[in-house]
N, CA and C of each residue as an Amber inpcrd file, in Angstrom:
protein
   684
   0.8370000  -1.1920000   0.0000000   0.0000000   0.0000000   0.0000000
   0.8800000   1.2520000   0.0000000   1.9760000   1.1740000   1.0560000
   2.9300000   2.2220000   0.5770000   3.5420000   2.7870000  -0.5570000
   3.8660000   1.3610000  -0.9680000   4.3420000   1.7170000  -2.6110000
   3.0270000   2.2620000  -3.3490000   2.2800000   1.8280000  -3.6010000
   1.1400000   2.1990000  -4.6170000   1.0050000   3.7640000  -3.9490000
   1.0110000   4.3620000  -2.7420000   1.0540000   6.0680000  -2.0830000
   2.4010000   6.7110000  -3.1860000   3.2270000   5.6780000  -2.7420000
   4.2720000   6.3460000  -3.6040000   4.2800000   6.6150000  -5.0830000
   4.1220000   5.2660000  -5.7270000   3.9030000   5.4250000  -7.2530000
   2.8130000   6.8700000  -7.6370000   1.4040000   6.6470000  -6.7950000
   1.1560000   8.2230000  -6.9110000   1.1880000   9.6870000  -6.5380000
   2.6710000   9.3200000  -6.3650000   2.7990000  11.1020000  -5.3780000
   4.1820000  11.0920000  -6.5260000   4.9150000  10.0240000  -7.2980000
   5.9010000  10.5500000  -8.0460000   4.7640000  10.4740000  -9.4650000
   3.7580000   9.8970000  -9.5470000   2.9060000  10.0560000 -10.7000000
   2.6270000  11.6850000 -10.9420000   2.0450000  12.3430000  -9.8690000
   1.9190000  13.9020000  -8.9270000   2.6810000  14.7380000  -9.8580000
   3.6570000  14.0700000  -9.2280000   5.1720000  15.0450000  -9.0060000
   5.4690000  15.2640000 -10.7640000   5.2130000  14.1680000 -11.6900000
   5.0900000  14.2580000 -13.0070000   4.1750000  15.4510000 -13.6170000
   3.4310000  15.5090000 -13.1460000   2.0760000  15.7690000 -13.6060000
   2.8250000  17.5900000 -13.6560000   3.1870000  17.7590000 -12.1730000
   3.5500000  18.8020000 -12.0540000   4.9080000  19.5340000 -13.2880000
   5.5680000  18.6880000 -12.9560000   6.8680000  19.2960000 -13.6050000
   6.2430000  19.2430000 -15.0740000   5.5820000  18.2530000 -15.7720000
   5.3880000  18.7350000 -16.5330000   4.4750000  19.9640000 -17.3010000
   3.7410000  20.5420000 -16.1240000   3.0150000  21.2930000 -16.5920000
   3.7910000  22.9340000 -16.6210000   5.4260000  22.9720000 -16.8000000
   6.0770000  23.5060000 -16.5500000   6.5570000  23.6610000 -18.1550000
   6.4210000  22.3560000 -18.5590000   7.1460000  22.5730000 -19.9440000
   5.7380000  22.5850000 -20.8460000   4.2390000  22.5880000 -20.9250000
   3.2090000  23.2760000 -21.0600000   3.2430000  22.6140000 -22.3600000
   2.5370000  23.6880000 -23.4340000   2.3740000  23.4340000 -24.6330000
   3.2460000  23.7700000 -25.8130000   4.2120000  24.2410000 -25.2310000
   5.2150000  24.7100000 -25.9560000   5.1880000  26.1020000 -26.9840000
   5.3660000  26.2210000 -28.1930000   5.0590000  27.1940000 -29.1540000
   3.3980000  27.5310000 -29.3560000   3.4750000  28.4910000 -30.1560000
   2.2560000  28.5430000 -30.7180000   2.3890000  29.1190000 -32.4350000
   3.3590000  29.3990000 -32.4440000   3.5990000  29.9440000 -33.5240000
   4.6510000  28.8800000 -34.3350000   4.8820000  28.6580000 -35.4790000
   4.9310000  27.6290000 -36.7330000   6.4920000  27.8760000 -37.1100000
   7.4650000  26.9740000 -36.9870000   8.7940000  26.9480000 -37.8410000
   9.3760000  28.2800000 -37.1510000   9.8390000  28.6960000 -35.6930000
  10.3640000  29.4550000 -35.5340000  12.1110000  29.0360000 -35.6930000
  12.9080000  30.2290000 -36.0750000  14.4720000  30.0670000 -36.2930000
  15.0140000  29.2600000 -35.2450000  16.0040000  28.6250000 -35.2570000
  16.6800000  28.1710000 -34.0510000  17.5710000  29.3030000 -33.4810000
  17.7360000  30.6690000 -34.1080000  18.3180000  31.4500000 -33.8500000
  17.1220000  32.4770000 -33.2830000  15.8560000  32.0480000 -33.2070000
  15.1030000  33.2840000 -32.2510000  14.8990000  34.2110000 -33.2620000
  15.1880000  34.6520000 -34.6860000  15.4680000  36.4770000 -35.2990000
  13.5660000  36.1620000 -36.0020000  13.1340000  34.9130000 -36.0250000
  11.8220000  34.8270000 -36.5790000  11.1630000  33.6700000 -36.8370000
   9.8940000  33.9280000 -37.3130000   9.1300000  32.1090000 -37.1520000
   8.1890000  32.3530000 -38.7190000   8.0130000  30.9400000 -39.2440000
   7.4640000  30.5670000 -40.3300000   6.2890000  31.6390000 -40.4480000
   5.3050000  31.0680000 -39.5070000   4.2730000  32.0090000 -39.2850000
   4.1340000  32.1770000 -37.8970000   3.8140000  33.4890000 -37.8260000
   3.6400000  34.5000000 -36.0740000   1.8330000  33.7830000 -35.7190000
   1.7560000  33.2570000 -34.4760000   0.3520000  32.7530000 -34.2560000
  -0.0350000  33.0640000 -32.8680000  -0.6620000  34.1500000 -32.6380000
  -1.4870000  34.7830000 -31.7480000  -2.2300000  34.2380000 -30.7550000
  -2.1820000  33.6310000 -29.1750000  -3.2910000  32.9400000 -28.5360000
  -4.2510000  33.8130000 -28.4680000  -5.5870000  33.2900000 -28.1250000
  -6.2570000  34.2660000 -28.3960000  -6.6630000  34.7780000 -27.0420000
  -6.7830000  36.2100000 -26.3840000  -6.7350000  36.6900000 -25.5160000
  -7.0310000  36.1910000 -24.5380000  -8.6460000  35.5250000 -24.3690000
  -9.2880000  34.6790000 -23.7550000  -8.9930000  33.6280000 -22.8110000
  -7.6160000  33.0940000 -23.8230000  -7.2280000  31.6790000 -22.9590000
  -5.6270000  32.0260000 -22.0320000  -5.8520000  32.8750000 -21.4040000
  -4.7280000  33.4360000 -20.1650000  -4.8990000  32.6020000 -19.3510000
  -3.5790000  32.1660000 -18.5820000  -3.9320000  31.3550000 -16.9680000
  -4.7740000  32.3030000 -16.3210000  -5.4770000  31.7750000 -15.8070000
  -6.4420000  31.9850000 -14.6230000  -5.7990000  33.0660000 -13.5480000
  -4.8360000  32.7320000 -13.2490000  -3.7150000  33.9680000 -12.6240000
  -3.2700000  35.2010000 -13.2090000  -3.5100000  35.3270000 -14.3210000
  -3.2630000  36.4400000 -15.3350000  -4.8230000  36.9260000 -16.5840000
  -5.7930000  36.9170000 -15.6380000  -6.9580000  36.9250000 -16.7460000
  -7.1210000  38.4090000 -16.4560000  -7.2700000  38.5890000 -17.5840000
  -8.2540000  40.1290000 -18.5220000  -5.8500000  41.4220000 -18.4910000
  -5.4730000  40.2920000 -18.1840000  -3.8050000  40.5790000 -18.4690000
  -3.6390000  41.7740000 -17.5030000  -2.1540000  42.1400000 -17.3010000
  -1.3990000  42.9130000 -16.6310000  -1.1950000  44.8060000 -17.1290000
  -0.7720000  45.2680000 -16.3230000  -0.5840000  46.7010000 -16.2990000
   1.1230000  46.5210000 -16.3000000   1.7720000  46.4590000 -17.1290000
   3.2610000  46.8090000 -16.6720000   3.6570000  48.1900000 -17.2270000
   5.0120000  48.4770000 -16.3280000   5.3280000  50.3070000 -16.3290000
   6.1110000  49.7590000 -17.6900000   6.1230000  50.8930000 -18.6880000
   6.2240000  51.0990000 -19.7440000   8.2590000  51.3450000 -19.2500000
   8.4020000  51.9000000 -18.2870000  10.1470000  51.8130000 -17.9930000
  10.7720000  50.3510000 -18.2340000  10.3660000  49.5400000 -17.8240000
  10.4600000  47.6840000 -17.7280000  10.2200000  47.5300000 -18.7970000
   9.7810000  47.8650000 -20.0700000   9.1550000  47.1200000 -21.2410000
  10.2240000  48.0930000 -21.7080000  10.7230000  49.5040000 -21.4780000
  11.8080000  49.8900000 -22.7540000  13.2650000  49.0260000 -22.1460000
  13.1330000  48.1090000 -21.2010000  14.8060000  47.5600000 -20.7330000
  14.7270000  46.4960000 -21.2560000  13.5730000  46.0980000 -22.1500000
  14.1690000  44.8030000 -22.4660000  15.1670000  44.5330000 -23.7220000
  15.8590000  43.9310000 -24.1390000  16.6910000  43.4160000 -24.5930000
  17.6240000  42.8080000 -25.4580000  17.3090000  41.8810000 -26.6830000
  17.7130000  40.7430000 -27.3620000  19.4680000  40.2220000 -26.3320000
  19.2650000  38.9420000 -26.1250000  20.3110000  38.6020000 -25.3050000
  19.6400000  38.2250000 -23.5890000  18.5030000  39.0340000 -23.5910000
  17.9760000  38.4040000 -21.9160000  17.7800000  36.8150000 -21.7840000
  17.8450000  36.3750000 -20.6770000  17.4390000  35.3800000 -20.1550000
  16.0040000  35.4090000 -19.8830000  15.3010000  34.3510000 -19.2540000
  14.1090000  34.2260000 -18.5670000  13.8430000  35.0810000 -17.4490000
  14.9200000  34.5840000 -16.9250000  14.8220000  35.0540000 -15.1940000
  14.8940000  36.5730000 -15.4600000  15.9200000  36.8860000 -16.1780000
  15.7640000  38.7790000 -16.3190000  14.3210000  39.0090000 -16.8320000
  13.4590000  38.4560000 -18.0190000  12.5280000  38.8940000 -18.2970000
  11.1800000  39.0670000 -17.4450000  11.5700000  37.5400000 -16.5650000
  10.1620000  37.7590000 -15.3510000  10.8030000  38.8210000 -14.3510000
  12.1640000  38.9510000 -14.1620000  12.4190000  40.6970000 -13.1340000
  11.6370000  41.7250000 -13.5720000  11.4160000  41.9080000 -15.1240000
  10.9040000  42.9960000 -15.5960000   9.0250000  42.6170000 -15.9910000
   8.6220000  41.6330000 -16.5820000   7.4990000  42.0250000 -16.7420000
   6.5340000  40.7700000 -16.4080000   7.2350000  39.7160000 -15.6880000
   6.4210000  38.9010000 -14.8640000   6.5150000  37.5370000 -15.9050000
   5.9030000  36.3560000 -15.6900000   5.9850000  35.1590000 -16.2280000
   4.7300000  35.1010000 -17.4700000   4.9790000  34.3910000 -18.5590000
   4.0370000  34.9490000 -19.9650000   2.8190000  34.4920000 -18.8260000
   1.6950000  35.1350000 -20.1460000   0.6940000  34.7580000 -19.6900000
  -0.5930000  33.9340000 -20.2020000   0.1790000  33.1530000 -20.5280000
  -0.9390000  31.5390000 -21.4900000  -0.0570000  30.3400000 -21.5980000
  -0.2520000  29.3540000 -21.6320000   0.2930000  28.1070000 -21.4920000
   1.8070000  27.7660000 -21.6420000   2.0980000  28.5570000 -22.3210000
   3.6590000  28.1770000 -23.0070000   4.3040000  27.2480000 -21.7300000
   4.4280000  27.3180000 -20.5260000   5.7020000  27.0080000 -19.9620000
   6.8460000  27.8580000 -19.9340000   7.4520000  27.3910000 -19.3900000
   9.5020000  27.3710000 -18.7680000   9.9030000  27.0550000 -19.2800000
  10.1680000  25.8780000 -19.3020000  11.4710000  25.2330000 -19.5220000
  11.4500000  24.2680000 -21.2660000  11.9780000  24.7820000 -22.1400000
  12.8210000  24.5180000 -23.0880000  11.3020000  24.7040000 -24.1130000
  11.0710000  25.9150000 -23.6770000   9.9700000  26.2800000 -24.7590000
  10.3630000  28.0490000 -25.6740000  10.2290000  28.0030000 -26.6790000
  10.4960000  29.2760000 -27.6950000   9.9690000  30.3240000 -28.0380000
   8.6490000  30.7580000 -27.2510000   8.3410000  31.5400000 -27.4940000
   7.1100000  31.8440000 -26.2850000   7.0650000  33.5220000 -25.8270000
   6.3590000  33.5960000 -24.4550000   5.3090000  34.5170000 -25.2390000
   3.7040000  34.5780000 -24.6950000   3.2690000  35.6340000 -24.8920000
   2.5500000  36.3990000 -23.8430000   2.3950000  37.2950000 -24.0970000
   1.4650000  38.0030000 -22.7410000   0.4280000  39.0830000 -23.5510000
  -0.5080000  39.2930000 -22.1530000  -1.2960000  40.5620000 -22.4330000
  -1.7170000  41.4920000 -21.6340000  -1.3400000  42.5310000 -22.3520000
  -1.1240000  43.7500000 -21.4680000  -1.7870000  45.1960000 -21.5070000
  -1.9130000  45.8450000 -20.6270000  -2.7010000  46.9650000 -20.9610000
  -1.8580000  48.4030000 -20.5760000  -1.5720000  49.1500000 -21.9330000
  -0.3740000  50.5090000 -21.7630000  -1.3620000  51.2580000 -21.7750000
  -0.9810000  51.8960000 -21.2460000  -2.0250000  53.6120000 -21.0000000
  -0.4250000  54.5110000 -21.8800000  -1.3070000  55.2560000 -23.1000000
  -0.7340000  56.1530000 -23.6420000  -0.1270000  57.4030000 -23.0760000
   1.2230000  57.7800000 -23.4380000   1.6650000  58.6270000 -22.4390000
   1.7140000  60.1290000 -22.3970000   1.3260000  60.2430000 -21.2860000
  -0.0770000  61.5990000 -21.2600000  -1.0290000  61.4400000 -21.1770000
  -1.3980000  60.7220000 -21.0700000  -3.2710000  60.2410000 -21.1600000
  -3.9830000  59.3510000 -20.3650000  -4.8690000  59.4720000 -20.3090000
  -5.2280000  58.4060000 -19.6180000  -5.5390000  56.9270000 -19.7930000
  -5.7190000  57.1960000 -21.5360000  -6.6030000  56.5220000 -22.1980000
  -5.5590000  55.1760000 -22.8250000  -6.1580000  53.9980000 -22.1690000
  -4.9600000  52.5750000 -22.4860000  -5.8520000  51.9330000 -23.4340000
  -4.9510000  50.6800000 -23.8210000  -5.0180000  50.0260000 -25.2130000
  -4.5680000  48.7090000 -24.9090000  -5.5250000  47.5860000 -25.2880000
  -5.0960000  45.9420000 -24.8020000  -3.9670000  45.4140000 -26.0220000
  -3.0500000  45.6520000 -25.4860000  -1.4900000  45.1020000 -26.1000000
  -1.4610000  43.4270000 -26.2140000  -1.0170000  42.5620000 -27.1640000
  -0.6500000  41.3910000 -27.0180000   1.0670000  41.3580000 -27.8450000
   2.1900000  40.8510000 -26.6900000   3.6990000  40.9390000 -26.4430000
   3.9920000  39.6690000 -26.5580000   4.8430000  39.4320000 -28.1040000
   5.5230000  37.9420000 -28.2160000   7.1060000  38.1130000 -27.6590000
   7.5390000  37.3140000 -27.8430000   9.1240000  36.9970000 -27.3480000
   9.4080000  35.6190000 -27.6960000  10.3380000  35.9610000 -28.8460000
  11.0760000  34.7550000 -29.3800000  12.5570000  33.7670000 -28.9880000
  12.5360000  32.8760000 -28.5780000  13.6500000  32.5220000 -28.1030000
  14.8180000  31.5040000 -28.7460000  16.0510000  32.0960000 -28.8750000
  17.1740000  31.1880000 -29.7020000  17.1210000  29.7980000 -28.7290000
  18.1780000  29.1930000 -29.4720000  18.3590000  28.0130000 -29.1230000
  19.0650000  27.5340000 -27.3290000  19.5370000  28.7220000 -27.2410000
  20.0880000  29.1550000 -25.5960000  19.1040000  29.4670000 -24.5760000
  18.0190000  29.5300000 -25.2680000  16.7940000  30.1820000 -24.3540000
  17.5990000  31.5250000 -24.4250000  17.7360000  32.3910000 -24.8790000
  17.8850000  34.2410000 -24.4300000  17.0630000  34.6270000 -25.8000000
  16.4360000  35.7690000 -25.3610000  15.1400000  36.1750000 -26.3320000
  16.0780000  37.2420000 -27.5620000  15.1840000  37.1060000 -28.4240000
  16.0320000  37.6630000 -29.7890000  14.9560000  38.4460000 -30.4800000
  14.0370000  37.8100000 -30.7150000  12.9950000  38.7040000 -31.3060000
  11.5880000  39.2940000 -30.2110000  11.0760000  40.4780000 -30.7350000
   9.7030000  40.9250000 -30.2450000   8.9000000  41.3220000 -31.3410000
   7.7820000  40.9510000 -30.7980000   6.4580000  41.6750000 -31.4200000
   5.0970000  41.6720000 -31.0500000   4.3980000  43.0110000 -31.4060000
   3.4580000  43.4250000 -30.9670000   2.2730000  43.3280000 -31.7050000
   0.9310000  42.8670000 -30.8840000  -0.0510000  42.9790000 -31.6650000
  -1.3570000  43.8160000 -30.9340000  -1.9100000  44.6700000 -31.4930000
  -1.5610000  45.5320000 -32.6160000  -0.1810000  45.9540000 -32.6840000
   0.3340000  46.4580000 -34.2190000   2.0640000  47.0510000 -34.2380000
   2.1780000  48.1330000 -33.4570000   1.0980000  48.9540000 -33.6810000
   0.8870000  50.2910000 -32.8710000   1.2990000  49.9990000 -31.5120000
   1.4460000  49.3940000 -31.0650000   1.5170000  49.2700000 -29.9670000
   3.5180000  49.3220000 -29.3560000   3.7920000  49.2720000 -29.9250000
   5.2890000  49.5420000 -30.2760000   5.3940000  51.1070000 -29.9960000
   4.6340000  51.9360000 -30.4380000   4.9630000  53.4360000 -30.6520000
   4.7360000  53.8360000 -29.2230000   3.9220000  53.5320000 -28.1550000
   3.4010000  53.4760000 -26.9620000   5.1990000  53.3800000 -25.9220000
   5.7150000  53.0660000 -26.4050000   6.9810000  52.8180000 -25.2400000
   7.8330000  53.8350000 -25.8470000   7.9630000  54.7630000 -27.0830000
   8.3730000  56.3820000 -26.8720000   7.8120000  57.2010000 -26.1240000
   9.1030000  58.1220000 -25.3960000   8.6360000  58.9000000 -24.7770000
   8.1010000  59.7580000 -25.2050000   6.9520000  60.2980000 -24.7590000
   6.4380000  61.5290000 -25.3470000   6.7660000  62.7750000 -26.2110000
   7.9700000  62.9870000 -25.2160000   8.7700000  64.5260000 -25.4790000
  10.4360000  63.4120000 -25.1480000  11.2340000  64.8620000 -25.6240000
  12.8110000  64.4160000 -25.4280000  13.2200000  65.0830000 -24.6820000
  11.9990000  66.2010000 -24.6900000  12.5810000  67.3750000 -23.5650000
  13.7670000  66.8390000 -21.8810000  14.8400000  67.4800000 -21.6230000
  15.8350000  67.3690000 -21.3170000  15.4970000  68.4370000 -19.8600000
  15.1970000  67.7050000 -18.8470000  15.4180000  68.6240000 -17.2910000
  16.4290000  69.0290000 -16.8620000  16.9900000  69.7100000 -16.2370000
  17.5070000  69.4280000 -15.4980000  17.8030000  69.9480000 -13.9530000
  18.0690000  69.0550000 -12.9570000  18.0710000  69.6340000 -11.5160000
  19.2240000  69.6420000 -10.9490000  19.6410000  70.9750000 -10.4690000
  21.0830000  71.0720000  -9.8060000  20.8030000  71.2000000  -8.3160000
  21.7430000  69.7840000  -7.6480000  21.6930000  70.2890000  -6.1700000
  23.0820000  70.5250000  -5.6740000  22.9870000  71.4230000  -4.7630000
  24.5470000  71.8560000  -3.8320000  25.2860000  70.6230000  -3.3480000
  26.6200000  70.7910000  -3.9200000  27.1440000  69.6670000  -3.4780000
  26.9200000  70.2220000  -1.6400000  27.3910000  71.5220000  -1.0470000
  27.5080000  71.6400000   0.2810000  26.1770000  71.2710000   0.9430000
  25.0950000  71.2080000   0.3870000  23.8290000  70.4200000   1.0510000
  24.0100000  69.0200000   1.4150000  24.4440000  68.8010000   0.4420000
  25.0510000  66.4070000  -0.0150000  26.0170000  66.4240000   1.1020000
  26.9200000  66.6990000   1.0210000  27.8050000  66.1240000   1.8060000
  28.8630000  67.3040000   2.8160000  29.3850000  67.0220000   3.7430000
  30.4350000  67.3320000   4.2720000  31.4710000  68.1090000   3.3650000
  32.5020000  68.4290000   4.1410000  33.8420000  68.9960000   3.5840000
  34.0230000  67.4540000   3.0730000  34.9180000  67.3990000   1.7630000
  36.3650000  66.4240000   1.4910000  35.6680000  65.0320000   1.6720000
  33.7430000  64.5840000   1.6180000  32.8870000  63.6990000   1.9770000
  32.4150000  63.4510000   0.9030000  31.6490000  61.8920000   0.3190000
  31.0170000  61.4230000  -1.1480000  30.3900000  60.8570000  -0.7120000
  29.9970000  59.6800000   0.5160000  29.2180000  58.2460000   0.5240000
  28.2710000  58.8720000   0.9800000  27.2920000  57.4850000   0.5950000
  25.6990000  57.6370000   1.1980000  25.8010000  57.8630000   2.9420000
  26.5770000  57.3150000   3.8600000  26.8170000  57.6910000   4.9870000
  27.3130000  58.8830000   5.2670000  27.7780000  59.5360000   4.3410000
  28.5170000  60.9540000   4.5620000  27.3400000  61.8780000   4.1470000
  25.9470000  61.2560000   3.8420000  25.2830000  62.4450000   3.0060000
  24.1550000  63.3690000   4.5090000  24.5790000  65.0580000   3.7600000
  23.6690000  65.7430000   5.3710000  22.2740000  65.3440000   5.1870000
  21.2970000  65.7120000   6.1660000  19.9580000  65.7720000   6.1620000
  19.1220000  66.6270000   5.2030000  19.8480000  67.5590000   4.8510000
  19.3070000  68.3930000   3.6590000  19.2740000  68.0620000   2.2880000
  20.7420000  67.4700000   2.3580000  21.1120000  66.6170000   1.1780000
  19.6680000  65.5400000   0.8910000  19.7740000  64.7870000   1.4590000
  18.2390000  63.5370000   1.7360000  17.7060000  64.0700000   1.2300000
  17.1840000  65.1510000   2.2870000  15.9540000  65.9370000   2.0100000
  15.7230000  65.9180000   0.1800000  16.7220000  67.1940000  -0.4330000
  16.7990000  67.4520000  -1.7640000  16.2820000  65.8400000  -2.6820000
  17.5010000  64.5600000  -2.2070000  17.3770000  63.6370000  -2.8040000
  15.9300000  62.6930000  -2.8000000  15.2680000  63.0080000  -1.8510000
  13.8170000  62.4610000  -1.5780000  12.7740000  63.0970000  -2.5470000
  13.1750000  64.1660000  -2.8410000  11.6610000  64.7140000  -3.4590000
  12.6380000  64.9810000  -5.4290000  13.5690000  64.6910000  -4.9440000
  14.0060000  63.9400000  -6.9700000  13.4090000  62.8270000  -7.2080000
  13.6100000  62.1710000  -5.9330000  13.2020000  61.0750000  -6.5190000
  12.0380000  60.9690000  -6.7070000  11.1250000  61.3360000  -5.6740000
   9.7960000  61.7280000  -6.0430000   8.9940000  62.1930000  -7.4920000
   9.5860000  63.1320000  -8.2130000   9.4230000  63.5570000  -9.3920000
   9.8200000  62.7420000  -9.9930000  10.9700000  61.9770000 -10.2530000
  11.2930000  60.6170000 -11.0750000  10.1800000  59.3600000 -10.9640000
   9.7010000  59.1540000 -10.0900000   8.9560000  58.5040000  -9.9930000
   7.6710000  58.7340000 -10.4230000   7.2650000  59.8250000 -10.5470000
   6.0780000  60.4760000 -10.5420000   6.0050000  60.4800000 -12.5070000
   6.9930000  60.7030000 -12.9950000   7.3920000  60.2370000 -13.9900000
   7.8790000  59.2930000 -15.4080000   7.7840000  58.3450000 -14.5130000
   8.8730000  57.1550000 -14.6560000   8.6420000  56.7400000 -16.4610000
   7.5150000  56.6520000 -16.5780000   6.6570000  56.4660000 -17.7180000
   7.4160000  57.1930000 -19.2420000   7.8290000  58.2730000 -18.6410000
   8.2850000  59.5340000 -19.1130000   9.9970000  59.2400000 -19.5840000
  11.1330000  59.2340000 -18.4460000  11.8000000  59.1170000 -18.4600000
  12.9970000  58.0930000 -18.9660000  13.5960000  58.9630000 -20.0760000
  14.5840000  57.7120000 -20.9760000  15.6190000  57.6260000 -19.9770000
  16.4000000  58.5270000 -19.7090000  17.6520000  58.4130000 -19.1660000
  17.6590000  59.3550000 -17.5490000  18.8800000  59.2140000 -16.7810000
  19.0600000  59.7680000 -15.8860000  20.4660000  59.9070000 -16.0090000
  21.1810000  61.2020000 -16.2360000  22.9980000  61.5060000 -15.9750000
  23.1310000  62.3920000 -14.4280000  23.6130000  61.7920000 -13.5620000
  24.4450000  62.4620000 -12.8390000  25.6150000  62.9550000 -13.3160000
  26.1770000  64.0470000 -12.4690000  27.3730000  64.7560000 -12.8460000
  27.8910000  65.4270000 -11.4660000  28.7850000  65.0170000 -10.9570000
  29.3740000  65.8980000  -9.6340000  30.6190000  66.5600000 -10.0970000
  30.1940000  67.9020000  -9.0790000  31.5130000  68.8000000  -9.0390000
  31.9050000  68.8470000  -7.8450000  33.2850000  69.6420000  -7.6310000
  33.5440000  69.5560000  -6.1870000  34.5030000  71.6140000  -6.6060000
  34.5670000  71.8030000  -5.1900000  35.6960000  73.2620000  -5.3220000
  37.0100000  73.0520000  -5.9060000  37.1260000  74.3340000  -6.0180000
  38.4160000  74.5440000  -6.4540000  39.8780000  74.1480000  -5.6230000
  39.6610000  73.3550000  -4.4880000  40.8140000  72.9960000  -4.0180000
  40.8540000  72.0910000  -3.9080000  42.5240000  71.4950000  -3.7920000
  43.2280000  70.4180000  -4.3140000  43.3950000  69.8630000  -5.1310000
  44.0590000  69.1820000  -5.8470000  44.1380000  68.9000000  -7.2710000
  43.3930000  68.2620000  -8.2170000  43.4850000  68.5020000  -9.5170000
  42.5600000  68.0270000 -10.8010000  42.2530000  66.6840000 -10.3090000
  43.1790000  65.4250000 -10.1290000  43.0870000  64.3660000 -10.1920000
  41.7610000  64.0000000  -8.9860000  42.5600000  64.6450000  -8.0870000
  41.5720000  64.0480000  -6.4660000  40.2830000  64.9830000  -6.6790000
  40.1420000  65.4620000  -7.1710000  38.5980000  66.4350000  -7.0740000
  37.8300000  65.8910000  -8.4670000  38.8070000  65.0640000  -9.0200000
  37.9560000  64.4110000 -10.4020000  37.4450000  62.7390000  -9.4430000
  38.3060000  62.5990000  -8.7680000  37.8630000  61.1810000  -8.0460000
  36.8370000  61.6370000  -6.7990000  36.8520000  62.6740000  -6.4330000
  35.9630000  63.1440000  -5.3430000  34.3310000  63.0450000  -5.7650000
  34.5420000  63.9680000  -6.8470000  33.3630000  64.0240000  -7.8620000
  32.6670000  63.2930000  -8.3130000  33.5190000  61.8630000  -8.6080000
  33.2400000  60.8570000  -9.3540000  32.5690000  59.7480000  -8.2420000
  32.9930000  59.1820000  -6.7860000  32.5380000  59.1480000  -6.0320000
  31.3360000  59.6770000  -5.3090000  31.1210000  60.7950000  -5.5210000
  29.8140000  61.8740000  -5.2760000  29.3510000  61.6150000  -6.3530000
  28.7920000  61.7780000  -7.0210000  28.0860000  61.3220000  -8.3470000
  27.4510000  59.7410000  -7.8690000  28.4210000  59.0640000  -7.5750000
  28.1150000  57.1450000  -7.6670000  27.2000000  56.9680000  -6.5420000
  27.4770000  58.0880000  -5.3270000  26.9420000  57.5880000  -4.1110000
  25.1970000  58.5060000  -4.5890000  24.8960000  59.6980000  -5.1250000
  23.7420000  60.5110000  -5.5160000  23.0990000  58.9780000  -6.4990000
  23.1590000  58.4570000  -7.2630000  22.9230000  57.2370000  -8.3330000
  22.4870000  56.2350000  -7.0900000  23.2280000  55.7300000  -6.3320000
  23.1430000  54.3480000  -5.6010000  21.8330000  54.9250000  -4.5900000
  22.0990000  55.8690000  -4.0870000  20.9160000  56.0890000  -3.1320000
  19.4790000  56.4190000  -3.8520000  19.2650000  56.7930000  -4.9200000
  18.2170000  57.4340000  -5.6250000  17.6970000  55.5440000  -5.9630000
  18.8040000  54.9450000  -6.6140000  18.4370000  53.6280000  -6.5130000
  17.7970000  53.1280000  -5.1870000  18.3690000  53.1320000  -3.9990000
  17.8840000  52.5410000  -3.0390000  16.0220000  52.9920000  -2.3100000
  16.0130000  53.9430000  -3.2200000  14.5890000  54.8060000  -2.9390000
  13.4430000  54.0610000  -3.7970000  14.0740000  53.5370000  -4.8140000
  13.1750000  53.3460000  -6.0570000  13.1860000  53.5280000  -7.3440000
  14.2930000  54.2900000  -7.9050000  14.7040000  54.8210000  -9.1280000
  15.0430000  53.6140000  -9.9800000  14.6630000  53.2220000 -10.9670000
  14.8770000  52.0070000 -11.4360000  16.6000000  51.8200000 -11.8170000
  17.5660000  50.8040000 -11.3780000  18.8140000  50.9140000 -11.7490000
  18.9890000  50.5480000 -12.9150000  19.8830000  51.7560000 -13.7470000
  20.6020000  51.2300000 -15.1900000  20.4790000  50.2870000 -15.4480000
């Protein structure tokens, strides 16, 4: 009787793992190199796992980092695990569905997001259905901000680290980030740039700077700022 418990708990255990490697493709003669497939074949919205029905909201920042060259695991960091049968493991192609709100607006649009995968599993191709839906992850404007804070607010005399930074400094760095965030949708890039005074030499006030700069980046990260 034990054995027969056993035979069905590794019967189970089958059942499971395989529902990991799913149905595989959906789409016809894709490359072994991922760059494209015979024919592109669409699930149809309807049939989402149960865990992902009527599809996801992802920030449009996560959808411009993706890639050719990602892995899996990077792609579910950014926009979560597909969302219809495909599976994990040693399957070629993921799809999902998603809903972008146009930027500026309020007004969103039900996206369906393929991802093609080489023979390494790392994704190589994308595409969107509708295509339009591609134009949705430019930023609006290119327009270029920019915010200058006192280095003597940030830090100390001859000081760069996040432990060296004053309360004012914070202060300043809390409500950037705030607006970055408030943003995010918006925002292609972020450049820091530190200066320091005129004393002591080129070299050490270029490494001072450069240090101040890394530690303004790491903490804005630690707030929420999405990292490079």
């Amino acid at each position: 009787m034990r054995y027969i418990k056993q035979l069905a708990t590794t019967a189970t255990l089958l059942v499971a793992l395989g529902s990991l490697a799913a149905c595989g493709s959906v789409s016809r003669d894709i490359a072994r190199d991922g760059s494209s497939a015979g024919t592109l074949v669409w699930p149809a919205p309807g049939s989402v796992t149960p865990m992902h029905k009527d599809g996801t909201w992802p920030a449009l920042a996560s959808l411009r980092r993706i890639r050719p060259g990602m892995n899996k695991h990077q792609l579910i960091d950014l926009i979560g695990p597909p969302h219809f049968h495909e599976g994990f493991w040693g399957v070629h192609e993921w799809n999902y569905l998603f809903h972008l709100r146009r930027p500026g607006s309020d007004e969103a649009q039900v996206c369906q997001y393929k991802i093609l995968f080489d023979r390494d599993m790392l994704a190589r191709s994308f595409y969107w259905k509708p295509a339009s839906c591609a134009e949705m992850l430019k930023p609006a404007t290119t327009k270029e901000q920019t915010f200058t804070l006192s280095t003597d607010a940030l830090f100390g005399f001859d000081q760069s680290s996040i432990a060296d930074m004053l309360p004012d400094g914070r202060q300043q760095l809390d409500a950037l980030t705030q607006k970055l965030l408030a943003q995010r949708d918006h925002v292609a890039e972020v450049r820091i740039v530190g200066y320091t005074d005129r004393l002591g030499s080129d070299a050490y006030n270029d490494a001072l700077s450069e240090k101040g700069a890394y530690a303004v980046m790491r903490y804005l990260v630690q707030q929420g700022v999405p990292d490079p």
